[in-house]
C-alpha angles and dihedrals in degrees: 000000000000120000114269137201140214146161119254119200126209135154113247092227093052101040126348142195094241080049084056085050102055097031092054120206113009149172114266098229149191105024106155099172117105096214097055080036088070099047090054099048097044109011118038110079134201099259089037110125128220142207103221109225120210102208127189090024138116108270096022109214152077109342101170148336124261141176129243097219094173127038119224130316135160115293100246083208090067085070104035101089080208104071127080090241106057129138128215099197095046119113136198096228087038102036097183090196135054138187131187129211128258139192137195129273122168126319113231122248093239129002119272096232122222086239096050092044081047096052094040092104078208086071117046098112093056111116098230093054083060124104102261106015105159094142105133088207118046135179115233129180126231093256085060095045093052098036082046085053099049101050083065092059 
């Protein structure tokens, strides 16, 4: 299967790129939507990249690159009834929710903000420039990823 790429969302009070960075490679985790469930379960592959997203920031945008380095398995919080993300209905021989580990790339020299990606005409089709993109896990093509790189110079 080809590499893929995709975008990857996370608060940088909750979890940074400089935090990637200095964690190493790491379990995506917490997703609790079943939609970006399902990408990272059967889509997103080890050798993907991704455009790590800093949301709820200001500026909100593309902070850094990273490197998905093992596909999906099951997400070992949704069974520890001490994290916050735990799961009650979630099962060992039926996991409802998945991660994949990532690993750090580069950190870019300034953040790609939501309104530049937004007003780039080479990216109009990319999710996060949609009305109501709040998927924590998005698909982007090559041509995004390039065109995203390249804006941060």
């Amino acid at each position: 299967m080809a590499k893929r790429c995709w975008l990857m969302k996370s608060e940088p009070s909750v979890f940074s790129i400089d935090d990637l960075e200095r964690a190493g490679p790491t379990a995506w985790e917490g997703v609790r939507n079943y939609q970006a469930r399902n990408l990272l379960r059967d889509e997103v592959k080890a050798g993907d990249d991704v455009l790590f997203y800093h949301s709820s920031a200001e500026p909100s945008g593309v902070a850094g690159i990273a490197r998905v380095v093992r596909a999906g398995y099951p997400d070992p919080s949704q069974f520890d009834r001490e994290s916050e993300h735990h799961d009650p209905k979630a099962a060992r021989d039926a996991p409802r929710w998945f991660v994949v580990d990532v690993k750090f790339v580069r950190k870019l020299k300034d953040v790609v903000p939501l309104a530049a990606l937004k007003a780039n005409p080479a990216l109009a089709e990319m999710v996060v420039t949609k009305q109501g993109s709040r998927l924590s896990v998005q698909p982007v093509t090559a041509r995004e990823f390039k065109a995203v790189v390249a804006m941060a110079g």
